[in-house]
C-alpha positions in Angstrom: 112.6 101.5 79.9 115.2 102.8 82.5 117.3 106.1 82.6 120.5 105.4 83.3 120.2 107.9 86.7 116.4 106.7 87.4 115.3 109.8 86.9 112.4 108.2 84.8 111.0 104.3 84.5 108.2 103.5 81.5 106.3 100.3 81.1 104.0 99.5 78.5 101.6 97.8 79.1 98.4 96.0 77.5 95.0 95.3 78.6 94.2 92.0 80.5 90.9 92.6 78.5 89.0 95.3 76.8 89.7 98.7 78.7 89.6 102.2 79.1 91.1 105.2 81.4 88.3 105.9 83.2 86.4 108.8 82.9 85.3 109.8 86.8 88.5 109.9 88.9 86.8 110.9 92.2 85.7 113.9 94.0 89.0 114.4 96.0 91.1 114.7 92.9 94.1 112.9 93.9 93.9 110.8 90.6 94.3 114.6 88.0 93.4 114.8 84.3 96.9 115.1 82.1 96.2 115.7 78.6 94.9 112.3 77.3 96.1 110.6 80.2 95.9 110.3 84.0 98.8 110.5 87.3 98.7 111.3 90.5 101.6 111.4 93.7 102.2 108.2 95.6 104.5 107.8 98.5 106.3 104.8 98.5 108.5 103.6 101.8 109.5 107.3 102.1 109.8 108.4 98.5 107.5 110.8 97.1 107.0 109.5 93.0 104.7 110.9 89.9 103.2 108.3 88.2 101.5 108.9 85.1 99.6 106.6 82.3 98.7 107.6 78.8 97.8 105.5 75.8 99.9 104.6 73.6 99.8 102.5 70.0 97.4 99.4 69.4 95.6 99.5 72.5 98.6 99.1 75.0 98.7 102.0 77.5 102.3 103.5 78.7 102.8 104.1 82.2 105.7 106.3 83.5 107.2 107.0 87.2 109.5 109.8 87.9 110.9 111.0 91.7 109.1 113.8 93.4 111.8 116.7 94.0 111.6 116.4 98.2 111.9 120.0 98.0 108.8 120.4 96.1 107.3 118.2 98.4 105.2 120.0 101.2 103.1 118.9 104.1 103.2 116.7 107.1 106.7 114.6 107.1 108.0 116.0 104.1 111.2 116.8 105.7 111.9 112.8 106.1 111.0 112.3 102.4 113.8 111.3 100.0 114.6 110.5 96.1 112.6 107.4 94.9 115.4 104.8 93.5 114.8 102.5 91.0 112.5 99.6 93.2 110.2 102.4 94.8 109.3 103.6 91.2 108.8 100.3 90.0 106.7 99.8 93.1 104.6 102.9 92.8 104.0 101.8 89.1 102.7 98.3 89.9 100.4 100.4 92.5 98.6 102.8 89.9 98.2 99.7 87.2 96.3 98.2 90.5 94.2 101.0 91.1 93.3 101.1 87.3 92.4 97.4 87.1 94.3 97.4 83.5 96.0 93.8 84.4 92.6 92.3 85.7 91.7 89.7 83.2 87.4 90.3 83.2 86.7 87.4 80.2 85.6 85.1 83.4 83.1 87.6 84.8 82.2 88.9 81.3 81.5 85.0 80.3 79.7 84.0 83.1 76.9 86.5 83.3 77.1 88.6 79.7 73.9 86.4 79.1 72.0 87.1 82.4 69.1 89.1 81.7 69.7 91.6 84.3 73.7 91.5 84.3 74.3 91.6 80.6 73.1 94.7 79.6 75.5 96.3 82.5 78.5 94.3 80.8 77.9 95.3 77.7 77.2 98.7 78.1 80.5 98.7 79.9 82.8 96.1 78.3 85.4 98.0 79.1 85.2 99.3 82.9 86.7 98.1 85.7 85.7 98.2 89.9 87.1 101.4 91.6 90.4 100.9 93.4 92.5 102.8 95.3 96.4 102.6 94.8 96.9 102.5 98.8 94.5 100.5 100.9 95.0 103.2 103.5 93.1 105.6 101.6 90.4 102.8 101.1 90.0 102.1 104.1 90.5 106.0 105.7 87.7 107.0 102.9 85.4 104.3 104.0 85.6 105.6 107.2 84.8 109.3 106.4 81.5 107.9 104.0 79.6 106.3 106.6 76.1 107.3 107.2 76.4 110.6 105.3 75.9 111.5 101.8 78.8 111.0 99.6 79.0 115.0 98.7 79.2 115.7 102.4 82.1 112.7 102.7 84.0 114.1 100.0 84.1 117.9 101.2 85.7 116.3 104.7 88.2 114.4 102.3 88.9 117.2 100.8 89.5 119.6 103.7 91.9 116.6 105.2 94.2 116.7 102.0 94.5 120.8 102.0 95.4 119.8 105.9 97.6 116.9 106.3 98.2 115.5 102.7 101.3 115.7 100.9 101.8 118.5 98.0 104.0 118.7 95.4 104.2 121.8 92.8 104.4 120.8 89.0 107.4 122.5 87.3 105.0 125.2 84.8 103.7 124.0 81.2 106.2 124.6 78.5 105.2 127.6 76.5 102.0 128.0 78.6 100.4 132.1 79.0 100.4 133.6 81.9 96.8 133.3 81.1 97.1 129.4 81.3 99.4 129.1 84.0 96.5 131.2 85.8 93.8 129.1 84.8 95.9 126.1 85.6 96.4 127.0 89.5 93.0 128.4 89.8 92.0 124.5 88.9 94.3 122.9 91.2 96.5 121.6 88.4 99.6 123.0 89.5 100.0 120.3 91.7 99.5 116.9 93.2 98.2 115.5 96.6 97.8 112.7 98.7 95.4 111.6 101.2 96.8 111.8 105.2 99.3 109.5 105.8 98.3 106.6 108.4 101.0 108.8 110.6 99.9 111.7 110.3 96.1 110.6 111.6 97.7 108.9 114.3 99.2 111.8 115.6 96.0 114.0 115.4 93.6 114.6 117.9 89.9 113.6 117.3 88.8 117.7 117.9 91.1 118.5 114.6 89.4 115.5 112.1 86.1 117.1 113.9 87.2 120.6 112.5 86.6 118.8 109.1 83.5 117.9 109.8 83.8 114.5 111.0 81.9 113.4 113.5 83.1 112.3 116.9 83.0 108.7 116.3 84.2 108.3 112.9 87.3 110.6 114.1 88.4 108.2 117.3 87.6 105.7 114.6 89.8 107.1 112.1 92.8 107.5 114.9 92.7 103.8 116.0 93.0 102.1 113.0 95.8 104.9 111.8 97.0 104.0 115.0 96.8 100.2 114.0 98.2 100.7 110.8 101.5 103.0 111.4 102.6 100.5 114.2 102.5 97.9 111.8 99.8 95.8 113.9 97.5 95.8 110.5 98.7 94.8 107.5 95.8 96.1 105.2 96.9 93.6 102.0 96.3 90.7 104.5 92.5 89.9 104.9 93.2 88.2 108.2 94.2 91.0 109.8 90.6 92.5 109.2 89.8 91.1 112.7 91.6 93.5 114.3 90.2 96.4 112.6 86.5 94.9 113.4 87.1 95.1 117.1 87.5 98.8 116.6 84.1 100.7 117.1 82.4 102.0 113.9 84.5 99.6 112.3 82.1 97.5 110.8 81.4 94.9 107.8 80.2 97.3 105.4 84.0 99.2 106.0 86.0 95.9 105.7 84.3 95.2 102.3 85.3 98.8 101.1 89.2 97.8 102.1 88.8 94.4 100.5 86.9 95.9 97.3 89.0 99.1 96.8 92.1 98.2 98.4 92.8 94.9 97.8 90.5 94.6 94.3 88.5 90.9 95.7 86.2 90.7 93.4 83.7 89.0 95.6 83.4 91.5 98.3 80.0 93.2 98.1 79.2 96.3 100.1 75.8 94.8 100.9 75.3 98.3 103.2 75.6 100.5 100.8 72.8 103.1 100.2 72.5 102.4 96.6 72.6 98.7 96.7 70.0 98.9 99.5 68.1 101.4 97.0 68.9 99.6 94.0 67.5 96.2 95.4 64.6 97.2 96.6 63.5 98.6 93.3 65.1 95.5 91.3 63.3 93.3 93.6 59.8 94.8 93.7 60.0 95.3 97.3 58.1 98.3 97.3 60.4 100.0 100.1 64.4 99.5 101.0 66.5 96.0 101.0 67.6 95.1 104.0 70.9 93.9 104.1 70.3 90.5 104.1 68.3 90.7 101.2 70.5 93.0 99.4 73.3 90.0 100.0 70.7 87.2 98.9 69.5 89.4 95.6 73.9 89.0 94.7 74.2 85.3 95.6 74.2 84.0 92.4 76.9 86.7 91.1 79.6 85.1 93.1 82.5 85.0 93.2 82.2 88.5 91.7 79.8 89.7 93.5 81.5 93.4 94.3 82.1 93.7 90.6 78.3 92.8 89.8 77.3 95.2 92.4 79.6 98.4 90.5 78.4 97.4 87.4 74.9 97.1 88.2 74.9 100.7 90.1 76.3 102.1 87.1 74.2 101.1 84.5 70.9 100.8 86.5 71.5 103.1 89.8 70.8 106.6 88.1 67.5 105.1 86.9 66.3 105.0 90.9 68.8 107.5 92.1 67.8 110.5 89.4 70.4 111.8 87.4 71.7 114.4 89.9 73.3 111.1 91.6 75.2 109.8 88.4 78.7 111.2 89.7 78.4 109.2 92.8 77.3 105.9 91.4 80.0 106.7 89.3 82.8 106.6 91.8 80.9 103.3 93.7 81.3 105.4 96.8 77.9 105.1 98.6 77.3 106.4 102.2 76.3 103.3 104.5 72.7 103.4 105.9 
């Protein structure tokens, strides 16, 4: 459904198979609680837009986009922002349902390996999950970056600290009928508004002492700059796998961060992140190595999961992770966001 001054799109839309809003939206709450739903703010070719999803009536699931004010718009280029038209909201739309994995038919994973003795169990008990996606594969790809070789608490206070810096903010318009009480409450939460990660643009432009101030390390920060710098000159198209190649030449650019794009931002279901601390955790223990996997191993232990291999790997660190992680590690097998060794 339109409005006749595109003030407002709705789709509704149902489930490729079995699913559910997902509980665990991520540490750097970009993706915000709404009621029974979920939204977040996207930019889309210079167009700040709300997108929201809620459920709606026999397991369909109604997704809405409405134009960010650009005066209610704050941050780094939010002077050059305009009013979304029809097309960009459509656009951001089509994004969120990608991040969500709602049109992502899983009967052919769920077919193939519901019967594997390992596997199953992790299919059943989550029949109706989905991989974690991003709705930009810049923030898959800028995130990857920031989780290397720390520990994913660590990862997310520096992706936090780079929204409140350089993301985009937009103030919600108060809750109808809320108290003052609420409205408090509301801000005190963050839930007065909505952010973004950094633009490509805006990294670009920073200096690697600034990402530092985040508590970035030297490395990862040039890191960061080049492939923003790749990225906003349009020399990497991050939906295009072949461009990959230029991002690998990049130092600290490696092929644990490539899988994380090609998992999270471009949803291939193949693309295990063999480096990942859990897997490498996870394996060993599966495996009866007695010690950690080494890569290699962890990528010949997922072999025969292909070509799902990254969704095998998400499931399996969900149902079976917290078991050798302890429970204080749930959240962040949760989000399938695993600092590299």
């Amino acid at each position: 459904m339109v409005s006749p001054d595109c003030d407002l799109i709705e789709v509704k839309v149902r489930p490729g198979s079995p699913f559910r809003l997902p509980r665990w939206t991520g540490s750097d709450a970009i993706v915000r609680k709404h009621g029974n739903g979920l939204r977040r703010l996207l930019v889309r070719d210079g167009a700040a837009v709300i997108v929201a999803v809620r459920p709606a009536s026999d397991g369909a699931y109604r997704f809405s986009a409405t134009p960010a004010d650009p005066e209610r718009v704050s941050g780094p280029g939010s002077e050059a922002l305009e009013k979304a038209d029809e097309s960009r909201l459509e656009a951001a739309i089509d994004e969120f349902r990608f991040s969500l994995g709602i049109d992502e038919d899983m009967t052919p994973f769920r077919d193939a390996f519901i019967r594997d003795p390992l596997l199953g169990p992790a299919i059943r008990d989550r029949i109706h999950s989905r991989s974690s996606r991003r709705a930009d594969p810049w923030e898959a790809l800028a995130w990857a970056v920031t989780e290397q070789l720390i520990e994913y608490r660590r990862a997310a206070a520096i992706q936090r600290r780079m929204i409140r810096r350089w993301g985009l903010k937009v103030e919600m318009a108060p809750l109808d009928g809320a108290s003052t009480a609420d409205r408090t409450n509301r801000s005190k939460a963050g839930d007065s508004y909505l952010t973004t990660a950094p633009s490509p643009q805006t990294i670009a432009a920073l200096s690697p002492a600034e990402l530092q101030s985040c508590d970035l390390s030297a490395k990862r920060a040039l890191a960061l700059i080049r492939c923003a710098k790749e990225v906003s000159r349009g020399r990497v198209d991050l939906r295009n796998p072949e461009d990959d190649r230029r991002l690998l030449a990049i130092p600290e650019v490696g092929p644990w961060t490539l899988a994380c794009l090609a998992l999270r931002g471009r949803g291939e279901s193949d693309a295990l992140l063999a480096g990942d601390l859990g897997h490498i955790k996870l394996v060993g223990a599966l495996a009866g190595l007695g010690r950690l996997a080494e890569i290699e191993e962890v990528e010949s232990f997922y072999a025969r999961f292909a070509p799902f291999r990254g969704i095998a790997g998400d499931f399996l660190l969900a149902h079976r992770g917290a078991a050798v992680h302890g429970p204080g590690n749930r959240a962040r097998i949760r989000a399938g966001a695993w600092p590299r060794p």
